[in-house]
gemmi code that builds the backbone of each chain (N, CA, C; Angstrom):
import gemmi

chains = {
    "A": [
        ("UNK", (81.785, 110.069, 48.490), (81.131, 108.795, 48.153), (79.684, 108.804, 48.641)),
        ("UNK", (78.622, 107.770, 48.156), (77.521, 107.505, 48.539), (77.036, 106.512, 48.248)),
        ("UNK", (75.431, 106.315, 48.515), (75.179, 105.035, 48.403), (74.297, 105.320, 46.946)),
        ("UNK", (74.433, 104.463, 45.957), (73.814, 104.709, 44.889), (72.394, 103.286, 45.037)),
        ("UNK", (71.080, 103.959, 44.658), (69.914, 103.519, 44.453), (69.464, 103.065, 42.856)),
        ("UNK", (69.245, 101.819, 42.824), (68.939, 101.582, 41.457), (67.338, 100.787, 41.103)),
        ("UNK", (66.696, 101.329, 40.720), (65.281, 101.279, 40.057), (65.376, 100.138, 38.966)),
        ("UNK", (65.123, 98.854, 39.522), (64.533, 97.455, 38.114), (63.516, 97.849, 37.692)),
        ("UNK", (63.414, 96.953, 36.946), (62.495, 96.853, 36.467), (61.175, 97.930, 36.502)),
        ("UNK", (60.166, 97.517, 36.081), (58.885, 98.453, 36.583), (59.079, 99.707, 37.376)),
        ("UNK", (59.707, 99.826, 37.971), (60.472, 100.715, 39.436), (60.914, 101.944, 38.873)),
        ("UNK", (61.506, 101.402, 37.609), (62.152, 102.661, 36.913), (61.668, 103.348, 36.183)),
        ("UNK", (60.861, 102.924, 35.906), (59.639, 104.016, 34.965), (58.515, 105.034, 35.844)),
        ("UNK", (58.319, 104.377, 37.343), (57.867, 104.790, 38.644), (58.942, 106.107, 38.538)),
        ("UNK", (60.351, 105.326, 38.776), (61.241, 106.411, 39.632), (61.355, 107.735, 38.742)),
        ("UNK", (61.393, 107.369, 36.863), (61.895, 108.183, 35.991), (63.610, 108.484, 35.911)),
        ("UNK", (64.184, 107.312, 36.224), (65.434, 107.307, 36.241), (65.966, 105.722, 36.731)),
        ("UNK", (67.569, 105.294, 35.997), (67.975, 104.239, 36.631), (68.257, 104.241, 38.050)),
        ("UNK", (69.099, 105.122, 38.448), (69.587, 104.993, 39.887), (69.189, 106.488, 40.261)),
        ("UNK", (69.819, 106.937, 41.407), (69.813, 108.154, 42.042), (71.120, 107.626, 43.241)),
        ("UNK", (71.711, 108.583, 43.185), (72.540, 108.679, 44.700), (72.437, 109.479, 45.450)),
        ("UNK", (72.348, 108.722, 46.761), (72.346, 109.578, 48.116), (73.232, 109.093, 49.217)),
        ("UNK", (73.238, 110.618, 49.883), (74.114, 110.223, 51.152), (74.240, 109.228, 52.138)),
        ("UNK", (75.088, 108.271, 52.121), (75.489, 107.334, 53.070), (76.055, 107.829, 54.916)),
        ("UNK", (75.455, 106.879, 55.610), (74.975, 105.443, 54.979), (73.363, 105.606, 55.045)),
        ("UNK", (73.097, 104.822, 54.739), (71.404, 104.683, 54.072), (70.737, 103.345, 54.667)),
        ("UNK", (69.728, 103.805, 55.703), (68.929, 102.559, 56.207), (67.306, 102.987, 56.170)),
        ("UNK", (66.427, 101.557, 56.211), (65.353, 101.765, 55.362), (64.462, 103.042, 55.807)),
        ("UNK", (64.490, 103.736, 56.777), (63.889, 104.922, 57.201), (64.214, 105.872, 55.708)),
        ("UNK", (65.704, 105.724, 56.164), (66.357, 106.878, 55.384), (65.808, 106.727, 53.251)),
        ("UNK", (65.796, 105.458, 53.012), (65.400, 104.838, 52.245), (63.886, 105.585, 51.288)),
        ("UNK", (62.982, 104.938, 52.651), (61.606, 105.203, 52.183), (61.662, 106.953, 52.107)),
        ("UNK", (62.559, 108.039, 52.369), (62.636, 109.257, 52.448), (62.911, 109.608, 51.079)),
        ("UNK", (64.130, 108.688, 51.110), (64.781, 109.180, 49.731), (63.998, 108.965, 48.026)),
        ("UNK", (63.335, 108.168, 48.470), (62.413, 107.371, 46.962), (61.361, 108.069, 46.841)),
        ("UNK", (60.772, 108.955, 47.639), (59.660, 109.765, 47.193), (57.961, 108.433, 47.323)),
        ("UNK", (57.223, 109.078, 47.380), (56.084, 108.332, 48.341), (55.292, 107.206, 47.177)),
        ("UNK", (55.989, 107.463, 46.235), (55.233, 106.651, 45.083), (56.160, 105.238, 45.391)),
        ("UNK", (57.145, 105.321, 45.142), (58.369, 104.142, 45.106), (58.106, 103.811, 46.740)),
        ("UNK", (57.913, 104.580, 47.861), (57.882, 104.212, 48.666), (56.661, 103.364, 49.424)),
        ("UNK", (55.470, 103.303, 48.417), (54.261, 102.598, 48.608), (54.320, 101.213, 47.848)),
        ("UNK", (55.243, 101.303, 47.084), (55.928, 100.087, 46.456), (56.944, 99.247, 47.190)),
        ("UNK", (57.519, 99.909, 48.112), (58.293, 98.563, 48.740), (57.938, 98.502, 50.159)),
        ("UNK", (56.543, 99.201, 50.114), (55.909, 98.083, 51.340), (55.196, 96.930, 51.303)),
        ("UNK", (55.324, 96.479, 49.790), (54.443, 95.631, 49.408), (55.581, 94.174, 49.699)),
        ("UNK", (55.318, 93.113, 49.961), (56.370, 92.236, 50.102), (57.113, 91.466, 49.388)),
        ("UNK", (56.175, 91.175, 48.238), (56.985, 91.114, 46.739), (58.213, 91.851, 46.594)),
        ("UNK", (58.192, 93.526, 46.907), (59.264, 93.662, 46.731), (60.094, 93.431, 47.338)),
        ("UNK", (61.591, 93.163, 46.723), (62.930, 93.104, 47.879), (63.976, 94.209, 47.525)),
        ("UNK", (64.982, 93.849, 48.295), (66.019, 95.089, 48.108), (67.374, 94.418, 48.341)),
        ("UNK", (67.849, 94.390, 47.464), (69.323, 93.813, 47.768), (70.740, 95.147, 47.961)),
        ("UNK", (71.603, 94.521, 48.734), (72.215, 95.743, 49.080), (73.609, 94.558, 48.979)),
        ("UNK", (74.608, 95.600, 47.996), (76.191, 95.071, 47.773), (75.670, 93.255, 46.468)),
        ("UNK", (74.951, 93.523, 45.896), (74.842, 92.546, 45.246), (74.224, 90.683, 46.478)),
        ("UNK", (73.242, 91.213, 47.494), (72.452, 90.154, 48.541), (71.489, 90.709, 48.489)),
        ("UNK", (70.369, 89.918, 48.731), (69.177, 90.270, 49.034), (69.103, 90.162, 50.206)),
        ("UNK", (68.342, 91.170, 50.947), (67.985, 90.945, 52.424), (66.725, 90.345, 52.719)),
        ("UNK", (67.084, 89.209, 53.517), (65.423, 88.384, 54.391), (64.756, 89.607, 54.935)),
        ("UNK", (65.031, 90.404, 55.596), (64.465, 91.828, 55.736), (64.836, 92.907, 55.567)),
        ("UNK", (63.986, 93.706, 54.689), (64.589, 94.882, 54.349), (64.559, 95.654, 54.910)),
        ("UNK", (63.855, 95.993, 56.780), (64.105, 97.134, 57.015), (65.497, 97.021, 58.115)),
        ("UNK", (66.015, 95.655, 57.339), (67.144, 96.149, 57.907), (68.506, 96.528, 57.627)),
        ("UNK", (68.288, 96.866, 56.655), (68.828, 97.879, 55.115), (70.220, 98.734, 56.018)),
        ("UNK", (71.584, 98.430, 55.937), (72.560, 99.259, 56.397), (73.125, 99.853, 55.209)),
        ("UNK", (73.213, 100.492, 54.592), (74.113, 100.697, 53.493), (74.835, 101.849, 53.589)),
        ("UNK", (76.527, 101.253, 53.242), (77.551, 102.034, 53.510), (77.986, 102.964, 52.036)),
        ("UNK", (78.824, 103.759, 52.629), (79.950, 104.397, 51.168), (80.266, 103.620, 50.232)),
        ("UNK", (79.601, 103.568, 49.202), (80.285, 102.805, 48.335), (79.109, 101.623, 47.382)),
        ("UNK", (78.289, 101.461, 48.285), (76.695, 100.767, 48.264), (76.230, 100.622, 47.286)),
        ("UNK", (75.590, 99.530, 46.670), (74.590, 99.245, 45.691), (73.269, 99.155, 46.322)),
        ("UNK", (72.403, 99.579, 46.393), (70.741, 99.059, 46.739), (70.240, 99.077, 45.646)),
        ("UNK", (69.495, 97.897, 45.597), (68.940, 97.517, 44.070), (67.085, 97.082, 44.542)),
        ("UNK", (66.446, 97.983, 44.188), (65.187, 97.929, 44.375), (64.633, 96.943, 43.346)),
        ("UNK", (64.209, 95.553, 44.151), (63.589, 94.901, 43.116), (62.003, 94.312, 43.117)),
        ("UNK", (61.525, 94.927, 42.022), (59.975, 94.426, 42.078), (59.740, 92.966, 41.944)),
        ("UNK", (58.416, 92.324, 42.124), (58.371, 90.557, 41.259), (58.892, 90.522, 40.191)),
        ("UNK", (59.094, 89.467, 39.833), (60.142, 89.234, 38.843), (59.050, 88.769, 37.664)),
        ("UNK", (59.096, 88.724, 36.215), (58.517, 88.149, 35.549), (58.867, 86.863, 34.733)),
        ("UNK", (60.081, 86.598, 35.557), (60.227, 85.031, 35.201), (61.198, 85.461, 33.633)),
        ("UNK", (61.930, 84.546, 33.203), (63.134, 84.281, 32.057), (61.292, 83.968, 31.043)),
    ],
    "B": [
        ("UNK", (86.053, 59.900, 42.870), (86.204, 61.252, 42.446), (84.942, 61.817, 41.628)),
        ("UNK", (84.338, 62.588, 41.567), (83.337, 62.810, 40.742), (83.897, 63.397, 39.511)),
        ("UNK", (83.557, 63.085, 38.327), (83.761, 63.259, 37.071), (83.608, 65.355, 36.905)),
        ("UNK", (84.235, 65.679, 36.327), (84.201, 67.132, 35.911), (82.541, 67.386, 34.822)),
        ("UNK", (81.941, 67.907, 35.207), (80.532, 68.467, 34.707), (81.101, 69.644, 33.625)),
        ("UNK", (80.617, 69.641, 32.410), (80.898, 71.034, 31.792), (79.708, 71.469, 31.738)),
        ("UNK", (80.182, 73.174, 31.680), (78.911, 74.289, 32.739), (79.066, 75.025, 31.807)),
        ("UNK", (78.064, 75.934, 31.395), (78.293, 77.274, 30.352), (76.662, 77.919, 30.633)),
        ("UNK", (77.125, 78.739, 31.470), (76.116, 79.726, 31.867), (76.413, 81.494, 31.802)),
        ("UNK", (75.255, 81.868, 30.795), (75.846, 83.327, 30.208), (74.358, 84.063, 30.016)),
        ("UNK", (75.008, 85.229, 30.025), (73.580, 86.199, 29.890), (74.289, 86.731, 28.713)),
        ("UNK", (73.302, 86.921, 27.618), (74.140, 87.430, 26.188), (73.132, 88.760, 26.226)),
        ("UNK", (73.904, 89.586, 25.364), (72.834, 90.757, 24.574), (72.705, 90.527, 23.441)),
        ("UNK", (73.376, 89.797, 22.595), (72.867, 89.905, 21.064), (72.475, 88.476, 21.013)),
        ("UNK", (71.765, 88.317, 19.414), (71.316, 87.303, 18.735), (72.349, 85.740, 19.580)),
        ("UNK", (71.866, 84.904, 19.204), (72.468, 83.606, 19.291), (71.835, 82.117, 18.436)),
        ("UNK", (72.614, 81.668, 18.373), (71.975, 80.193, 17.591), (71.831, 78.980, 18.702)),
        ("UNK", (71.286, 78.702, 19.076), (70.644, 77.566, 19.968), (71.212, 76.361, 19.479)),
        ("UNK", (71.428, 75.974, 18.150), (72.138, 74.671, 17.490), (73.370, 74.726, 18.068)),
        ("UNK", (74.050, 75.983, 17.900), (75.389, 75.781, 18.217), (75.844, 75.349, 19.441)),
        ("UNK", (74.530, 76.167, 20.483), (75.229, 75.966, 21.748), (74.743, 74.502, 22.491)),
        ("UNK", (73.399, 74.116, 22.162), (73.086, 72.125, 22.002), (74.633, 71.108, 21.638)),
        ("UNK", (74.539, 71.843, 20.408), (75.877, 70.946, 20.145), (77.260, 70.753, 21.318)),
        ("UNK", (77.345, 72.001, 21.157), (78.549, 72.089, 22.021), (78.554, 71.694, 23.427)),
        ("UNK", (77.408, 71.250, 24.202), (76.746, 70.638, 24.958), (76.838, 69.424, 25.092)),
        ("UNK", (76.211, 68.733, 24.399), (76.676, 67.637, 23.803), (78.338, 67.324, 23.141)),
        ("UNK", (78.842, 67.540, 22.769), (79.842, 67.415, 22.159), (80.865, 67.097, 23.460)),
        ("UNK", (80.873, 68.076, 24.762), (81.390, 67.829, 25.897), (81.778, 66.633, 26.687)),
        ("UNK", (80.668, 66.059, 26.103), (80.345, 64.367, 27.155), (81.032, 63.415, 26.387)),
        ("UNK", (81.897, 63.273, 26.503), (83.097, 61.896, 25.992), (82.293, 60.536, 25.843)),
        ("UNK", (81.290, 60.638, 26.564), (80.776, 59.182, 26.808), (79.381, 59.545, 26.917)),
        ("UNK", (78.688, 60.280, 25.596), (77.562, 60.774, 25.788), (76.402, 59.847, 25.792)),
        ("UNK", (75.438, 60.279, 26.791), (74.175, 59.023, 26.451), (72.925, 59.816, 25.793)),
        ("UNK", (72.768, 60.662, 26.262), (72.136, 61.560, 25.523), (72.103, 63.161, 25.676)),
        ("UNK", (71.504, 63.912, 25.117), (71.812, 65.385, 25.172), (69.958, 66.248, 25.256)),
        ("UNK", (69.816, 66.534, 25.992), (68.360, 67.287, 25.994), (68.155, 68.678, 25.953)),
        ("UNK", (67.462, 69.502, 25.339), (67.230, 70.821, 25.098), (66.227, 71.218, 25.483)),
        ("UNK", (65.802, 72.599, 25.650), (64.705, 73.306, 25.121), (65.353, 74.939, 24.851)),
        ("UNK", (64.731, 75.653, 24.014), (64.544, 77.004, 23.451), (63.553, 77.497, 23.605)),
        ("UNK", (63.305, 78.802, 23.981), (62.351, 79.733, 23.805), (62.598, 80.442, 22.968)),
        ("UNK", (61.434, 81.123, 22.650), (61.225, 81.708, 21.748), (60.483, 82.977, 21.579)),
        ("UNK", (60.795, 84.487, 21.280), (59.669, 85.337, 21.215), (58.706, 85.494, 20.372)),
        ("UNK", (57.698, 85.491, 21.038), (56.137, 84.703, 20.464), (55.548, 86.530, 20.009)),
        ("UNK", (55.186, 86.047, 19.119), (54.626, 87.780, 17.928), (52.982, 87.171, 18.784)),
        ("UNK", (52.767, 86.339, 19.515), (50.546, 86.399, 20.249), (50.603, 88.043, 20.632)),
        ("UNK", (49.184, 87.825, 20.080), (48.562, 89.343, 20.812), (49.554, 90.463, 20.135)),
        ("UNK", (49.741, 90.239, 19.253), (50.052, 91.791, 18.505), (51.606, 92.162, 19.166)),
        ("UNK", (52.347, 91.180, 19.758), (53.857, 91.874, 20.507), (54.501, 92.068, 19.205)),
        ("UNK", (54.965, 93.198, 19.276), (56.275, 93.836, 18.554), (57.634, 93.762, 18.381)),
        ("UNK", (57.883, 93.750, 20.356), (59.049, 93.676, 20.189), (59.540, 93.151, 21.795)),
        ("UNK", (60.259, 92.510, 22.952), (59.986, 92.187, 24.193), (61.634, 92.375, 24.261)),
        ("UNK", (61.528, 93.559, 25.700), (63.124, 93.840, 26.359), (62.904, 93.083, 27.899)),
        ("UNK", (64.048, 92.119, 27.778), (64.199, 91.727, 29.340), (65.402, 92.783, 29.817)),
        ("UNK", (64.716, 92.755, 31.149), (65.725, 93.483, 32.119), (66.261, 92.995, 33.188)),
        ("UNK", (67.411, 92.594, 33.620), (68.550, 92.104, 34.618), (68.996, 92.345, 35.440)),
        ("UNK", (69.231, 92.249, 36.585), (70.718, 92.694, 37.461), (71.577, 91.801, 38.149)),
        ("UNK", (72.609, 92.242, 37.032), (73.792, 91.109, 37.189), (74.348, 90.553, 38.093)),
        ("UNK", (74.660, 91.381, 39.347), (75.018, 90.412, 40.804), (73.755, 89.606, 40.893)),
        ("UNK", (72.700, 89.649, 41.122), (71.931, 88.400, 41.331), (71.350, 87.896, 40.478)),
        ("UNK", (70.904, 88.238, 39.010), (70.499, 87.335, 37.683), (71.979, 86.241, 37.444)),
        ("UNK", (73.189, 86.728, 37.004), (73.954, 85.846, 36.837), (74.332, 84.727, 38.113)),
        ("UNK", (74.545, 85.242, 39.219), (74.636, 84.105, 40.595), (73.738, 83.231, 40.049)),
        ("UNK", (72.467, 84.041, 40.182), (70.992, 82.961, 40.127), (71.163, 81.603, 39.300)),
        ("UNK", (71.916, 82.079, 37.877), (71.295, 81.189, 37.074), (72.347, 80.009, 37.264)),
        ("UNK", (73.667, 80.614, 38.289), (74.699, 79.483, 38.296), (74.269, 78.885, 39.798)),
        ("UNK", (73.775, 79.261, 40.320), (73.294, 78.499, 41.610), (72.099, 77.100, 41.030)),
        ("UNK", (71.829, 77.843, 40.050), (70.462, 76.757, 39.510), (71.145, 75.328, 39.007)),
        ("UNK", (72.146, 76.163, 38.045), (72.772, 75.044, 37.684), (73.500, 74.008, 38.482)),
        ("UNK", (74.126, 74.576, 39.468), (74.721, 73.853, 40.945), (73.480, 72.279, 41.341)),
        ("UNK", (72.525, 73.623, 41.407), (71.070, 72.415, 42.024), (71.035, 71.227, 41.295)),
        ("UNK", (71.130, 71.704, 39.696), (70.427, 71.202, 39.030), (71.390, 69.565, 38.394)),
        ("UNK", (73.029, 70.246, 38.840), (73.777, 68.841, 38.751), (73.884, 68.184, 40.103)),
        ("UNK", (73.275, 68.633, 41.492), (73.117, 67.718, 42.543), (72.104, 67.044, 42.452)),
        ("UNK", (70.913, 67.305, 41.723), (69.550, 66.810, 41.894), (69.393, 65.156, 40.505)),
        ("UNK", (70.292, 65.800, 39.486), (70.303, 64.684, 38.408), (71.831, 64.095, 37.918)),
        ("UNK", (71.656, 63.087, 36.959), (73.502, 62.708, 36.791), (73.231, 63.131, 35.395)),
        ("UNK", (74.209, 63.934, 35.731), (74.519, 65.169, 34.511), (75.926, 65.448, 33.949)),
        ("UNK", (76.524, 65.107, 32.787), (77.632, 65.352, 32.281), (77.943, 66.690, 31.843)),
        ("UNK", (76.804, 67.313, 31.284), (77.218, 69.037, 30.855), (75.556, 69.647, 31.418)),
        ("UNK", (76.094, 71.068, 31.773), (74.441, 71.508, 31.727), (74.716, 73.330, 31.243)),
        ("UNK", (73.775, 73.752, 30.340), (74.064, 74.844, 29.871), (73.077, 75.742, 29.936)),
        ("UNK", (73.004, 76.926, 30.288), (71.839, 77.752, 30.406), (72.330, 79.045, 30.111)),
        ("UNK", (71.848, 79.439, 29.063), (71.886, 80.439, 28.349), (70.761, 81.403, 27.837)),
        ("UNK", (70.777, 82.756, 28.408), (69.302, 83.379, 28.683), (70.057, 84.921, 27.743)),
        ("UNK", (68.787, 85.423, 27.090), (68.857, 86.861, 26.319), (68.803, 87.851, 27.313)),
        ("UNK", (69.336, 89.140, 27.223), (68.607, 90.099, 28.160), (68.363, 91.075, 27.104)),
        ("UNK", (67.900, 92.200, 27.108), (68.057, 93.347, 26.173), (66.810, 93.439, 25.404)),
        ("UNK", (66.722, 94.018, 23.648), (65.790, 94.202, 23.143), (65.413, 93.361, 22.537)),
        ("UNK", (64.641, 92.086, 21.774), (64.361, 91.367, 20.869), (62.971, 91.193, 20.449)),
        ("UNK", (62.769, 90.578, 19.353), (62.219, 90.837, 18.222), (61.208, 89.260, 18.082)),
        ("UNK", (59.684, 89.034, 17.567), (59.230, 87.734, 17.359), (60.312, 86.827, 17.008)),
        ("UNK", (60.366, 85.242, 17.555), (60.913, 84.962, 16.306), (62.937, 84.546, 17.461)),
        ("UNK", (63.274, 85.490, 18.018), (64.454, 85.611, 18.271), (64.582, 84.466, 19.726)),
        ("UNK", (65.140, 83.603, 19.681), (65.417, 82.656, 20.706), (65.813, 83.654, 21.906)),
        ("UNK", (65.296, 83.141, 23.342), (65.304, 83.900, 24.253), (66.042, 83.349, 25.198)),
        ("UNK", (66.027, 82.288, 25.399), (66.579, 81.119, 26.465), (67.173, 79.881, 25.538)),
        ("UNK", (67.996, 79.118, 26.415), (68.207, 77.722, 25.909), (68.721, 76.855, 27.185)),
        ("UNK", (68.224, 75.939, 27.344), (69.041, 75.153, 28.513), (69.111, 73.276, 27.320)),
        ("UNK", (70.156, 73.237, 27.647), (70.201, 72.061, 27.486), (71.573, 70.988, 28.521)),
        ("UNK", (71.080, 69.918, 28.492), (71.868, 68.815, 29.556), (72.065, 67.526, 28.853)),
        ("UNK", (73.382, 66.906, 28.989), (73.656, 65.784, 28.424), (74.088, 64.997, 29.892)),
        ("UNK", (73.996, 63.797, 29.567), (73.412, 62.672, 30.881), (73.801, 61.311, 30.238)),
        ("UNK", (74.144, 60.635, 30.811), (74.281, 58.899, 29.948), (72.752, 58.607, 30.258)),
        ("UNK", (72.160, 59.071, 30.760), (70.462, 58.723, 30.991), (69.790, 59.676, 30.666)),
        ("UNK", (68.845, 59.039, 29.822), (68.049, 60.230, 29.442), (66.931, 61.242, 30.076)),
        ("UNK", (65.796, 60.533, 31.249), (65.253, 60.472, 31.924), (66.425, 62.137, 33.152)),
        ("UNK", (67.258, 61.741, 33.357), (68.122, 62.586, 33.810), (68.351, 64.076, 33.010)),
        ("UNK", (68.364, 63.939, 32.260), (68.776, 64.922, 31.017), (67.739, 65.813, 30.724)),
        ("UNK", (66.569, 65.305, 30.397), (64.796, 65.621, 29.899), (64.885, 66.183, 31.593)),
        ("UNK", (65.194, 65.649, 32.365), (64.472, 66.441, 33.751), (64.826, 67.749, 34.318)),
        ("UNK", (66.009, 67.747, 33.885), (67.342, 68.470, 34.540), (66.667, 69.404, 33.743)),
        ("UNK", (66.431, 69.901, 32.052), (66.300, 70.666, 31.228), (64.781, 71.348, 31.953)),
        ("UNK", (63.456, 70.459, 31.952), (62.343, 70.907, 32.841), (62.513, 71.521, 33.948)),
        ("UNK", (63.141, 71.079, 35.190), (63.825, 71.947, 36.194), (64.706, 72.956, 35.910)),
        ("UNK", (65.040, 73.123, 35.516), (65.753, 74.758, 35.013), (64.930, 75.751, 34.398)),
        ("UNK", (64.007, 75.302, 33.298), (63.177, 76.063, 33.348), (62.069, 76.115, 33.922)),
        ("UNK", (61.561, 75.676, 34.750), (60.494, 75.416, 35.616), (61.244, 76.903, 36.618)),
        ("UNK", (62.592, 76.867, 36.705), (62.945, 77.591, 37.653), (63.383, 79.421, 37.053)),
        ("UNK", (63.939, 79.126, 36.220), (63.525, 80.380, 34.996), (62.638, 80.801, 34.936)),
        ("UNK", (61.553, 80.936, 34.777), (60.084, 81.015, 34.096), (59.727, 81.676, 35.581)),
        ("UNK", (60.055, 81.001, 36.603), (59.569, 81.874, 38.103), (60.147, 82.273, 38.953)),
        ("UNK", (61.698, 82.263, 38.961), (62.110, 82.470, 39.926), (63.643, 83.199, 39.677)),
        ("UNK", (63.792, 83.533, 38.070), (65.407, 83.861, 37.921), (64.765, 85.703, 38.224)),
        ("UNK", (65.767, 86.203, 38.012), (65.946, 87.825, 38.670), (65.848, 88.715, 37.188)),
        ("UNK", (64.519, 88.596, 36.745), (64.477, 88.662, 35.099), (63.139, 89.894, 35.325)),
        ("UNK", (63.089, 90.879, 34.481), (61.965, 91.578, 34.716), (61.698, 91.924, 32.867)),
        ("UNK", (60.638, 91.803, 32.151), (60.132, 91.625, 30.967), (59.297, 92.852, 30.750)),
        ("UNK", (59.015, 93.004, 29.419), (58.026, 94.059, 29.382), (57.827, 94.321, 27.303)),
        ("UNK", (56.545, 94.296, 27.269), (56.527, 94.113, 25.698), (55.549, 95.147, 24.948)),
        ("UNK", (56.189, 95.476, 23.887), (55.792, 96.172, 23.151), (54.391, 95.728, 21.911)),
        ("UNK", (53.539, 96.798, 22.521), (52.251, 96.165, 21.820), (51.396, 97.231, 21.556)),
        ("UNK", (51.133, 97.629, 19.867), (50.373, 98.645, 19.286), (51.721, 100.152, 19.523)),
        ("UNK", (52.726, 99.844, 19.723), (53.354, 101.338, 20.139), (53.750, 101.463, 21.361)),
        ("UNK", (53.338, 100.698, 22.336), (53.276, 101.324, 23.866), (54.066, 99.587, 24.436)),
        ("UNK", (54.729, 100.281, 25.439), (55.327, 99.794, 26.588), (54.419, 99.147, 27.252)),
        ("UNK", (53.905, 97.662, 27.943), (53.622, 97.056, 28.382), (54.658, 96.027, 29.942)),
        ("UNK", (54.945, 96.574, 30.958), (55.490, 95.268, 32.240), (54.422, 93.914, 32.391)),
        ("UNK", (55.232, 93.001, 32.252), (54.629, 91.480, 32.286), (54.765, 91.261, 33.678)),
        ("UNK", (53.108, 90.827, 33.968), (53.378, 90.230, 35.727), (53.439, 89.068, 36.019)),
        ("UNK", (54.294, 88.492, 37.082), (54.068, 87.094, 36.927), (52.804, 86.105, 37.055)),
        ("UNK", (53.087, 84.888, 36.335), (51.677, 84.440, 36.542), (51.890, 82.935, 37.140)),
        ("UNK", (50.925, 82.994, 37.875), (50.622, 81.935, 39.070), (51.072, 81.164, 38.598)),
        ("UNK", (50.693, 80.329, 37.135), (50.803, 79.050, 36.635), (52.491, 78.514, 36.549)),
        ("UNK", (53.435, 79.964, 36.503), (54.935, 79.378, 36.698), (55.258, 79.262, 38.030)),
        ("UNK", (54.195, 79.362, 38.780), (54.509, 79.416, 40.612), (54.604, 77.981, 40.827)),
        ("UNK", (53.505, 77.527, 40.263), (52.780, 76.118, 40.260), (53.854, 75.289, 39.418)),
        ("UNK", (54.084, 75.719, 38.329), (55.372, 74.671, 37.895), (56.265, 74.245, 38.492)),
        ("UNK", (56.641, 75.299, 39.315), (57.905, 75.399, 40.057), (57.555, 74.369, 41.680)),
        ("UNK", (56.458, 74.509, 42.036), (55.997, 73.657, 42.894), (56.214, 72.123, 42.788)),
        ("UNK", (56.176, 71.677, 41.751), (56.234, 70.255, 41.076), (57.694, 69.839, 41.468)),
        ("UNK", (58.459, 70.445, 41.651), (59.967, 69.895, 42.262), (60.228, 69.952, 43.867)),
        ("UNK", (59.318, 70.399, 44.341), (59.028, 70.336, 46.018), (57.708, 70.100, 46.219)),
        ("UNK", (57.441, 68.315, 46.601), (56.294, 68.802, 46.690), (55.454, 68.209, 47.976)),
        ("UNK", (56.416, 69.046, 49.253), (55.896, 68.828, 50.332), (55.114, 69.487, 50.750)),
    ],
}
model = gemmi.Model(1)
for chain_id, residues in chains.items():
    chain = gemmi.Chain(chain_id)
    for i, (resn, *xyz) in enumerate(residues, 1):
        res = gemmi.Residue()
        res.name, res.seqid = resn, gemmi.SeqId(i, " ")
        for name, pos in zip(("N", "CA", "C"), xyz):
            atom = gemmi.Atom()
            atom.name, atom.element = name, gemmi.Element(name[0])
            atom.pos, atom.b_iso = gemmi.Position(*pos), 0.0
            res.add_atom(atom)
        chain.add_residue(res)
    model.add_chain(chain)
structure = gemmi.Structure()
structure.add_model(model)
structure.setup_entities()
């Protein structure tokens, strides 16, 4: 098992893919490693958030993610 | 006891008719006073082709039923419906619909503005439109920040 990473919006055309999986568990160190320095200059910005198991976290670097994990990288939103 | 509210909140991928789902909106309220709408619409300005929204369903769908939650504590509301496109569409193709039936109208007209006031800036929606051939991401713009301000306005 692992934690699977998924690229919204804008993110995914950055990443060149929907998701990617990596080894669990996964916290934001491990995070900003795994996304490569482009995606990772992107979620230092504060707009972005990161939800993990379908929640968003009030802070993301405090990102635990277990076996089994959704992290959903999300840029601003452009509104419905 | 508080009266049962009918709720119909959905993220579709294909086409839809906006009449149908007004009606059926309306149609809900046994003791209707009135029924209020709005539709969007994809707008062909500036040469768009074609506009894909993009989603994610644990928090786009919560979102839009938490709104609705708000949106029958905040007004007296007999039905409230919010119904949003995701996927590929075309000028022309209805994108959204919220509509609310209310024995007051004032209630109904508001409830419909607050939902999309809250749509427009704040649902878990990411857009992006096709123009001359090429892929275009839509950023948000201040002015739905500011809409959304108008319902808090401490």
């Amino acid at each position: 098992m692992a934690v699977t990473i998924l690229f919204l919006g804008p993110l995914r055309d950055k990443a060149g893919e929907d998701s990617r999986a990596v080894a669990a568990p996964l916290d934001w160190t491990g995070l900003i490693e795994a996304v490569g320095s482009e995606i990772a200059r992107e979620l230092a910005d504060d707009r972005v958030n990161i939800a993990c198991g379908g929640k968003v976290l009030s802070d993301k670097t405090t990102l635990n993610a277990l076996d089994g994990d959704e992290v959903a990288l999300l840029p601003p939103v452009s509104g419905g | 006891m508080a009266e049962a509210v009918f709720e119909d909140i959905r993220l579709l991928t294909d086409l839809f008719d906006p009449q149908e789902i007004i009606r059926a909106t309306a149609d809900r309220t046994m003791t209707k006073g009135g029924a209020a709408s709005f539709t969007g619409y994809v707008s062909s300005n500036d040469g768009v082709e074609a506009l894909e929204l993009s989603h994610y369903e644990p928090l786009t769908l919560t979102g839009m039923k938490k709104l609705a939650i708000a949106a029958r504590e905040r007004f007296d509301l007999k039905a409230i419906t919010i119904v949003h496109r995701v996927g590929r569409m075309t000028p022309g193709d209805p994108i959204v619909c919220v509509a609310a039936a209310s024995r007051h109208r004032r209630d109904a007209i508001n409830a419909v503005d607050f939902c999309m006031d809250h749509l427009k800036s704040a649902a878990w929606f990411w857009k992006r439109e096709l123009k001359h051939g090429e892929w275009h991401w839509i950023e948000p713009r201040q002015a739905d920040h500011e809409d959304l301000a108008r319902w808090n306005p401490e």
